[in-house]
RODO-2510 file (C-alpha; in nm, 4 decimals, decimal comma):
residues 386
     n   res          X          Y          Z
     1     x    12,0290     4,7525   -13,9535
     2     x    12,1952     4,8198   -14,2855
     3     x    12,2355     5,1742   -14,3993
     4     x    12,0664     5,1345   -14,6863
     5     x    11,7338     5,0675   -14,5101
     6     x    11,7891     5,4449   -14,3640
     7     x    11,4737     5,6404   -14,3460
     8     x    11,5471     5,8460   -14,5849
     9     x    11,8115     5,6947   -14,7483
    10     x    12,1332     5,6931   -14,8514
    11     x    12,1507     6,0720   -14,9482
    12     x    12,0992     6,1867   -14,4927
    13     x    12,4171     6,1862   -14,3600
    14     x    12,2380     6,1934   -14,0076
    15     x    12,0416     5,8778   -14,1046
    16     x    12,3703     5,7020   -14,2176
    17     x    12,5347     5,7796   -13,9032
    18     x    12,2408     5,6988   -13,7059
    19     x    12,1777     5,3566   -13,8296
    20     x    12,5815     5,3138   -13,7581
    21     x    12,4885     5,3948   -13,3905
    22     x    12,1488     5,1481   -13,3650
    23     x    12,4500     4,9054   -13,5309
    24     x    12,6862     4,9654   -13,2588
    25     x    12,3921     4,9556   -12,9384
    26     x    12,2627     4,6259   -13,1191
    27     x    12,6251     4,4799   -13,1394
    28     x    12,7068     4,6235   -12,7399
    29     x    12,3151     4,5146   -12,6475
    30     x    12,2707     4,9069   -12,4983
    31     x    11,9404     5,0521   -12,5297
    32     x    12,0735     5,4308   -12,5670
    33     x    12,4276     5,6037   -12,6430
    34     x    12,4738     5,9803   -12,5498
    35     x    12,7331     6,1722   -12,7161
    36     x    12,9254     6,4707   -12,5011
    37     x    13,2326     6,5073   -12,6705
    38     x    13,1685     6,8142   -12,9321
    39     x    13,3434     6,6298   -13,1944
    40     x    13,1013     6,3667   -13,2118
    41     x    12,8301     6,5572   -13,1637
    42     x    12,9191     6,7944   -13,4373
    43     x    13,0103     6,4470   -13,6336
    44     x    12,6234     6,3390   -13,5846
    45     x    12,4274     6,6737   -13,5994
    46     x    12,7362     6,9141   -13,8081
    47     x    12,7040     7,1908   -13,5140
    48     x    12,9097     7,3381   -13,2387
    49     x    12,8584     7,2693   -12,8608
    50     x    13,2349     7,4217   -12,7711
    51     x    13,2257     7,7192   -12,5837
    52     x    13,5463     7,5988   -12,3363
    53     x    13,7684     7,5245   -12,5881
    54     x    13,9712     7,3418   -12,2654
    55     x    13,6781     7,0939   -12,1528
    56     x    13,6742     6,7671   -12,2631
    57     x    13,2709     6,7720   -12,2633
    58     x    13,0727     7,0466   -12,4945
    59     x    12,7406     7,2327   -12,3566
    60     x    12,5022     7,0274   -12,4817
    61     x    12,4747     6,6132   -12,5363
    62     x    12,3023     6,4112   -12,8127
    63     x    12,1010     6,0949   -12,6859
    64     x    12,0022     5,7932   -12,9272
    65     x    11,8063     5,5600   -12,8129
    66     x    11,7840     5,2357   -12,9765
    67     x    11,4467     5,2451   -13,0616
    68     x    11,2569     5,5593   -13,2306
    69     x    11,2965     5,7881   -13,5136
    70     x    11,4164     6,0525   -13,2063
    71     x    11,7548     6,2060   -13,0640
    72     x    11,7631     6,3388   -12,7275
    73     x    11,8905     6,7081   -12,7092
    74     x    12,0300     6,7200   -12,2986
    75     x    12,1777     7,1035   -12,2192
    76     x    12,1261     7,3378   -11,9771
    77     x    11,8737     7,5804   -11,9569
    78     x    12,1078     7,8767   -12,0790
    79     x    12,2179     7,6379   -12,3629
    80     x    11,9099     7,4764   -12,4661
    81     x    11,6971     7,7438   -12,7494
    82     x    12,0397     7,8324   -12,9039
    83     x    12,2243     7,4570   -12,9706
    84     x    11,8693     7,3776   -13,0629
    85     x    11,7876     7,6329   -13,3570
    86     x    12,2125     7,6906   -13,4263
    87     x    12,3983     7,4090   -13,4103
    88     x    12,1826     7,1219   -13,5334
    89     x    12,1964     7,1825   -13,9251
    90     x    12,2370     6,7816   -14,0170
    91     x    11,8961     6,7175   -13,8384
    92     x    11,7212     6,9675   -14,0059
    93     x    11,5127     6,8163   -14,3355
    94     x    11,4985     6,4557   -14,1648
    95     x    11,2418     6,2465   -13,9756
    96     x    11,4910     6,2837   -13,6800
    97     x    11,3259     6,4014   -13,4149
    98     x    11,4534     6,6183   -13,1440
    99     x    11,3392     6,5913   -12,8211
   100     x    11,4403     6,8299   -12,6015
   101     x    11,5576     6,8234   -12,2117
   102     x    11,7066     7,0559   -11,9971
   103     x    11,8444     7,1046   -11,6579
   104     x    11,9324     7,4347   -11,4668
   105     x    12,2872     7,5488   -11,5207
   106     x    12,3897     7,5459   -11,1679
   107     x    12,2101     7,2296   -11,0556
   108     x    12,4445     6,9518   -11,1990
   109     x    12,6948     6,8750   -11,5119
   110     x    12,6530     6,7489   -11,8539
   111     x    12,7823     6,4170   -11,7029
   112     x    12,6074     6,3714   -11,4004
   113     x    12,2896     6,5091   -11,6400
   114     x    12,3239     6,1881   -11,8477
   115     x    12,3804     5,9729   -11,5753
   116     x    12,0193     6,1067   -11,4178
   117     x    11,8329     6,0264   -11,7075
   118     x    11,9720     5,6508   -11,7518
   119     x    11,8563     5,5774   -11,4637
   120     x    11,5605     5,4259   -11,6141
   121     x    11,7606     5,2502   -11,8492
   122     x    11,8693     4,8864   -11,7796
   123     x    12,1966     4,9215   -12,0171
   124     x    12,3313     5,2838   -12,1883
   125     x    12,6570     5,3952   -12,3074
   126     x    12,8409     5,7087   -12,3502
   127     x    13,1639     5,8200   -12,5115
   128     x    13,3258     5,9418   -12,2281
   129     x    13,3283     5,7934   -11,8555
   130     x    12,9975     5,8180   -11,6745
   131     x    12,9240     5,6222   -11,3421
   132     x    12,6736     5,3661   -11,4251
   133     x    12,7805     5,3540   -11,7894
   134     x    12,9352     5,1566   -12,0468
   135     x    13,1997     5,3940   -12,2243
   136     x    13,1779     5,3948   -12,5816
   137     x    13,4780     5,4975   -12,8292
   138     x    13,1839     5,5795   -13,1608
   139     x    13,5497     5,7203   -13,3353
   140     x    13,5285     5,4099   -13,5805
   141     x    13,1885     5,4766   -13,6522
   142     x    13,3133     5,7892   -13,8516
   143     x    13,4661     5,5834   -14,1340
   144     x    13,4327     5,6001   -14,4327
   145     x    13,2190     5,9452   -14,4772
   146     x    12,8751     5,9196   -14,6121
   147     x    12,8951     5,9934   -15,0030
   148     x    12,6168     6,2754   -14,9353
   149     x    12,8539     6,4760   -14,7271
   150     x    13,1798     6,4701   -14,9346
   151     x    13,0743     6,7839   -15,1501
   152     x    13,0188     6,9960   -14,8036
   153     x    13,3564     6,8705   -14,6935
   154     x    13,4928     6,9212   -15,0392
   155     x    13,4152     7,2957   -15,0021
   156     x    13,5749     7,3225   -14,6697
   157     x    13,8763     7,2482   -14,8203
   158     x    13,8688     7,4857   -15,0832
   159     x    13,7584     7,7691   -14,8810
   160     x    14,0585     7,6734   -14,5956
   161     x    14,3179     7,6894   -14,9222
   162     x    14,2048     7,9884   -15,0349
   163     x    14,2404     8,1383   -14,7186
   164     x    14,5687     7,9780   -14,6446
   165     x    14,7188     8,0977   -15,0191
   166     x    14,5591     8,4579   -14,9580
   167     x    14,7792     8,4658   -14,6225
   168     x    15,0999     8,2886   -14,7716
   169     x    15,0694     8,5373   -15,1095
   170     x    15,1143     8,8399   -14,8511
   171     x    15,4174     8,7186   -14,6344
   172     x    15,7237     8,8478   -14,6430
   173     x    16,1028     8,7951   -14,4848
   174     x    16,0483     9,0453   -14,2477
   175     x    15,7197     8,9048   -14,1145
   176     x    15,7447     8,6871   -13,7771
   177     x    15,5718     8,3336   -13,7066
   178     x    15,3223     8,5175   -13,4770
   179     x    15,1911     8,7784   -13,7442
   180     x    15,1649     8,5367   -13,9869
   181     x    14,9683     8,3036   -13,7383
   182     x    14,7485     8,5752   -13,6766
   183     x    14,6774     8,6897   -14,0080
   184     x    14,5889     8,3048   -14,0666
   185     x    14,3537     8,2845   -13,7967
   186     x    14,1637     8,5822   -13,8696
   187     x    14,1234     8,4827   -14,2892
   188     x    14,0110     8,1550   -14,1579
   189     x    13,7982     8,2748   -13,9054
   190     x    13,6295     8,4923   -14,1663
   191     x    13,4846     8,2154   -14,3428
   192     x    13,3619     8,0686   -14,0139
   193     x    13,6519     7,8660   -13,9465
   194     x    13,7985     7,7669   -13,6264
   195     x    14,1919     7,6821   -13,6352
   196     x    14,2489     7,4409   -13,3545
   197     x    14,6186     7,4070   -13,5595
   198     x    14,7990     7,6794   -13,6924
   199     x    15,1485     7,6470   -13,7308
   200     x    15,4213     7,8970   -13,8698
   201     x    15,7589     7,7895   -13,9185
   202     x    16,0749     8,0392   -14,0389
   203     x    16,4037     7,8941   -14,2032
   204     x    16,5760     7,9002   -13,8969
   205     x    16,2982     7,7418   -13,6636
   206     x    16,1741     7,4874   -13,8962
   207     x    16,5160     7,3346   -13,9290
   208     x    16,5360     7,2323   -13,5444
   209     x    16,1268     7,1724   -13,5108
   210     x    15,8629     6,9816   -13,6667
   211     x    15,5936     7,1021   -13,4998
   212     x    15,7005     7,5020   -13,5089
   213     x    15,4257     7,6726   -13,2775
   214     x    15,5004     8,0711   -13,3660
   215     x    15,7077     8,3080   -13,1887
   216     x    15,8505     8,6511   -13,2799
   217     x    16,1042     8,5001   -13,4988
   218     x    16,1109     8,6246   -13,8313
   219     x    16,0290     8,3917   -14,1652
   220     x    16,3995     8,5428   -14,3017
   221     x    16,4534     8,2882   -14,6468
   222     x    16,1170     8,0548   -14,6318
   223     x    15,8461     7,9244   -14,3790
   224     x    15,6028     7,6937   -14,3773
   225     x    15,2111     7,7628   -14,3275
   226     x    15,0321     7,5045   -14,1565
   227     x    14,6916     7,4757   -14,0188
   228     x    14,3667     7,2549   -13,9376
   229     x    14,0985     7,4340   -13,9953
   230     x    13,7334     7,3308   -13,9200
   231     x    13,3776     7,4125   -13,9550
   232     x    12,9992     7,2151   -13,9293
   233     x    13,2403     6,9230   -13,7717
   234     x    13,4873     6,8891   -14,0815
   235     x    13,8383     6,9151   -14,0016
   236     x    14,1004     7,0305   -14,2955
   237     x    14,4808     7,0413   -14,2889
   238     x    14,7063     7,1792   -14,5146
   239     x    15,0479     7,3307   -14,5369
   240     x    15,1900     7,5798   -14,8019
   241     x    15,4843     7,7051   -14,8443
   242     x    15,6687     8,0358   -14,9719
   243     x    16,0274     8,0460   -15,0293
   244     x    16,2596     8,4125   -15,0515
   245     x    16,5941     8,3444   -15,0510
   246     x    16,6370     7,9765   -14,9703
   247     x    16,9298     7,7536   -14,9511
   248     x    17,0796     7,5726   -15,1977
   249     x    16,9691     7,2369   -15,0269
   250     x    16,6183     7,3394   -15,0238
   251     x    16,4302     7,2606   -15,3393
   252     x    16,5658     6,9083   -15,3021
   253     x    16,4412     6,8442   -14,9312
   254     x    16,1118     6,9346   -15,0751
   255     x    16,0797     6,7265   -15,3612
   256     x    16,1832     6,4385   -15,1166
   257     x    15,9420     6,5495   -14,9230
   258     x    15,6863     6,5944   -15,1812
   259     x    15,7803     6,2202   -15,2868
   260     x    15,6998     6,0558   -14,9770
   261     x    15,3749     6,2380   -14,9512
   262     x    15,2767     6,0988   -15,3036
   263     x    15,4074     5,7667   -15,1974
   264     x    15,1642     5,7709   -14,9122
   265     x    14,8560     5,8776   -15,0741
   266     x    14,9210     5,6065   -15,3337
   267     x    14,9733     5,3703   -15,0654
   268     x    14,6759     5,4248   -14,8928
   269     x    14,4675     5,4006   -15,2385
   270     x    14,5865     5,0087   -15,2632
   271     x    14,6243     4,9414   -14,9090
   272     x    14,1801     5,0474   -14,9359
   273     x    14,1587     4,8285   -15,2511
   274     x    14,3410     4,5249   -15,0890
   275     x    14,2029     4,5102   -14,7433
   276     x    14,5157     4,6349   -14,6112
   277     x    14,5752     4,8772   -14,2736
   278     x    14,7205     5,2084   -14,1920
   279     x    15,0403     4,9633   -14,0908
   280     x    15,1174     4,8820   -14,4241
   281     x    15,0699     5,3004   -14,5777
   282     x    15,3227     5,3541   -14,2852
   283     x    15,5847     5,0514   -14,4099
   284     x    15,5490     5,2430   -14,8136
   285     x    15,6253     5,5739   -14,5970
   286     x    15,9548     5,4693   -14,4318
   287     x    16,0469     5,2659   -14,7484
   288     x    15,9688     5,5707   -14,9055
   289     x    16,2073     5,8079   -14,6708
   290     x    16,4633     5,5674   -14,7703
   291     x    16,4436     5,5821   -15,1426
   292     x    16,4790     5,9341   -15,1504
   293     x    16,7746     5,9346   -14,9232
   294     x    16,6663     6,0738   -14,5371
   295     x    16,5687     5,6853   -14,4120
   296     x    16,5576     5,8259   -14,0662
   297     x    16,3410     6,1238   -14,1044
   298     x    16,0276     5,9514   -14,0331
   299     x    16,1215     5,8850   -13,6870
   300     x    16,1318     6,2681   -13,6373
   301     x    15,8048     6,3355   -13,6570
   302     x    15,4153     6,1343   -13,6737
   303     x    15,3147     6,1306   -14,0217
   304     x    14,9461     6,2033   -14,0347
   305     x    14,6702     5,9639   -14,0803
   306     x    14,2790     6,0100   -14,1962
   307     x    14,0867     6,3140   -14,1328
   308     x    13,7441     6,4320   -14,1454
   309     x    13,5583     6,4721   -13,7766
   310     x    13,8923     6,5087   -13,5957
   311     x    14,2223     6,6822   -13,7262
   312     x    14,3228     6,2924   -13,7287
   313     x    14,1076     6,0264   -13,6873
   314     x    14,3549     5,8273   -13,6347
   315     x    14,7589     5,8794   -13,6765
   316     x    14,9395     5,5664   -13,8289
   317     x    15,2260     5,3892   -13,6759
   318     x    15,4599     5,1060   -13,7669
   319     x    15,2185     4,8431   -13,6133
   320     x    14,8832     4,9853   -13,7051
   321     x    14,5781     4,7308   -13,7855
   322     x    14,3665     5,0310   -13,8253
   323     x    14,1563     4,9093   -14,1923
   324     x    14,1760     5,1445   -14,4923
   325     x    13,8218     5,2247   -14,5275
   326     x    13,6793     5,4554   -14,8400
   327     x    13,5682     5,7155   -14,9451
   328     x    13,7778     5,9009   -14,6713
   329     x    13,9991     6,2218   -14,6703
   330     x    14,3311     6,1545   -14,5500
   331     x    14,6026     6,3861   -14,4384
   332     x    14,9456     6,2889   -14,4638
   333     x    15,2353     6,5169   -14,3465
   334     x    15,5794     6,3988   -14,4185
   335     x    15,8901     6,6085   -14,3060
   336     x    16,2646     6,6418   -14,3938
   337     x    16,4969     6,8157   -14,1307
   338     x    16,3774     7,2537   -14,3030
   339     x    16,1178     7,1066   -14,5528
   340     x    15,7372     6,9621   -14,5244
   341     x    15,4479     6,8539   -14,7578
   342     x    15,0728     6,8158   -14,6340
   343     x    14,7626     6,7849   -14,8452
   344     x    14,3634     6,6748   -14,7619
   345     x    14,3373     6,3947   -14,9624
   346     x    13,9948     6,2466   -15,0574
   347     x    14,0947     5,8708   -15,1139
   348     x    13,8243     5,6093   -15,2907
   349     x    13,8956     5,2809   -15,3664
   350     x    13,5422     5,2083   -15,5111
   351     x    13,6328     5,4788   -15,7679
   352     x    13,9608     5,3847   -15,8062
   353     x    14,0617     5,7553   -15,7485
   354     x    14,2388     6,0388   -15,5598
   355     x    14,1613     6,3605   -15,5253
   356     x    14,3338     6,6477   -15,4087
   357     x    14,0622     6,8635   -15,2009
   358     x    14,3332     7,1484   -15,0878
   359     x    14,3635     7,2418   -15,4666
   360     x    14,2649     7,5913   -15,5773
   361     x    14,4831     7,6033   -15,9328
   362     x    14,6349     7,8860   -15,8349
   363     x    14,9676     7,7975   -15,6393
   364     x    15,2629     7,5817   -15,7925
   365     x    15,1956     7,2251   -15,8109
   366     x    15,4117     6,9448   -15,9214
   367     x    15,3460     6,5885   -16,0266
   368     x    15,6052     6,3074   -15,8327
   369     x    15,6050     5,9059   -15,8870
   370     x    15,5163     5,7340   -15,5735
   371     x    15,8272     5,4752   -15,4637
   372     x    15,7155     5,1344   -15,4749
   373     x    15,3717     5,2083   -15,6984
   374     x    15,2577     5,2879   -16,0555
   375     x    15,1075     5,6145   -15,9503
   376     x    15,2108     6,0034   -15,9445
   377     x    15,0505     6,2282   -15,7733
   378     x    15,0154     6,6319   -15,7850
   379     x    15,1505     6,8120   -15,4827
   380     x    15,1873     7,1714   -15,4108
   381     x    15,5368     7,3212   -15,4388
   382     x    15,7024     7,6624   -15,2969
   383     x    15,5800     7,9413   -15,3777
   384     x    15,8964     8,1930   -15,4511
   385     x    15,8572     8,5277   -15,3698
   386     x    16,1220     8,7765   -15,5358
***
């Protein structure tokens, strides 16, 4: 089924997705594929089912059968009335119908739930491992994002920026990584956010790690602000940072930086427009490294990958045959040993564009030529803070 014989078109973002699933059960010849994890739920329907943050499995599954304008809505009895009127905002205003099934809570799992009501089913799949069930990886039916639900996405960005830039604005040398994580987590989670990622990373930590979870160290001359935030199953990153007192090496470890991030934006643009894979963004990254004079630093730490329904959909590697496919964010996160650049990037090759979704015009930006292509891209900068 194409998507553009949806039933209601191309403007449903449930109906695209839908028709990407009755593509995938014709293709696997399954009569039915039930979604547990929450990110694919939230991916189909744009709602929550975590309440275990820990589980692999959410509260509640999503059932499509391959024949029917229908889901199936599977959760327990203490789950069923809320994931039904709450977390189900894509389905609402479509032909979609719910159908709704419970079990009692302390009768059985979500698992062995699903596997009970395929009994009846010669063939079904599911996305993780169920006895009696073909297990289904629907992660490549997330790309590229349905054109009607880039300007919701587009607007998580903005509002994660703002709340990462009101954060960063108010930071000082004094403050440690863990008060500035928590002030980030609270703006975020005041504009319904959840931050599966927040990192916080002083001038001394962020010089020995990549990854700087907080501690009580203090941010002394700079840091480095990073989160992924998400909301109605869109996942943002982005990194700012402020600078106080930094070191004389430090502006030009983040231009570098900046460099290779506009590099790999601008790579992924043609790689989209020539067929290419995430393979080939990742050879223009480490050429990239090189040109600007750290050709090792890219073995220090994974350099991001596309975005959107997970904080990466997938992360790119030297050998990656993962296709460019567009309209897609992308997040790429280059480091140099104390500096580190990371924007949501809304990539489309149809358009022959990039845009910068983590962009509120109101922190430093800069513009730097990509190595190897005829493109520059806009990046934000430090912020300094006298």
């Amino acid at each position: 089924m194409l998507e553009t014989e949806s039933i209601v078109g191309m403007t449903a973002p449930a109906s695209v997705k839908r028709d990407r699933i009755f593509d995938e059960l014709a293709r696997r010849d399954l009569e039915e594929l039930w979604l547990l994890r929450p990110e694919n739920v939230a991916w189909l329907a744009g709602g929550s089912t975590v309440v275990d943050a820990a589980a692999d499995v959410g509260v509640a599954a999503l059932g499509i059968p391959a024949d029917g304008v229908r889901v199936r809505l599977l959760a327990p009895n203490n789950e069923l009335e809320r994931i039904r009127t709450e977390e189900l905002p894509l389905l609402e205003d479509t032909p979609i119908e719910v159908e709704l099934e419970q079990y009692e809570w302390h009768e059985s799992s979500l698992p062995a739930a699903v596997a009970d009501r395929c009994r009846s089913r010669s063939s079904a799949g599911a996305d993780v491992p169920i006895d009696g069930l073909e297990t289904v990886d629907p992660s490549g039916l997330r790309t590229p994002m349905p054109d009607a639900e880039l300007e919701r996405y587009r607007t998580a960005c903005l509002e994660t920026t703002r709340a990462v830039e009101a954060v960063a604005d108010e930071v000082s040398p004094e403050m440690t990584e863990l008060e500035a994580a928590t002030a980030l987590r609270r703006e975020l989670s005041s504009h319904g956010f959840a931050s599966p990622v927040v990192l916080v990373g002083g001038s001394e930590r962020s010089l020995r790690e990549r990854h700087f979870t907080p501690t009580d160290a203090p941010l002394e001359a700079f840091g480095h602000l990073t989160v992924v935030a998400q909301r109605g199953g869109h996942n943002v990153a982005v990194t700012r940072t402020v600078a106080f007192d930094p070191p004389e090496w430090f502006y030009n470890r983040q231009e570098a930086t900046a460099r290779v991030a506009a590099t790999a934006i601008a790579a992924t643009l043609e790689a989209a427009k020539t067929g290419g894979t995430a393979g080939d963004v990742f050879e223009a990254i480490r050429a990239a490294y090189a040109a600007v004079g750290h050709a090792d630093e890219w073995r220090r730490h994974h350099q991001g990958g596309a975005i959107g329904y997970e904080s990466r959909e997938w992360t790119a590697t030297p050998d990656s045959a993962i296709p460019i496919r567009t309209p897609m964010p992308f997040a790429w996160n280059p480091t140099i040993q104390g500096a580190k650049c990371e924007e949501t990037v809304l990539v489309d090759a149809d358009r022959d564009d990039l845009e910068v979704l983590t962009s509120t015009g109101d922190w430093p930006t800069g513009s730097y030529d990509a190595v190897g292509f005829d493109e520059s891209v806009s990046v934000h900068e430090p912020l300094l803070i006298e």
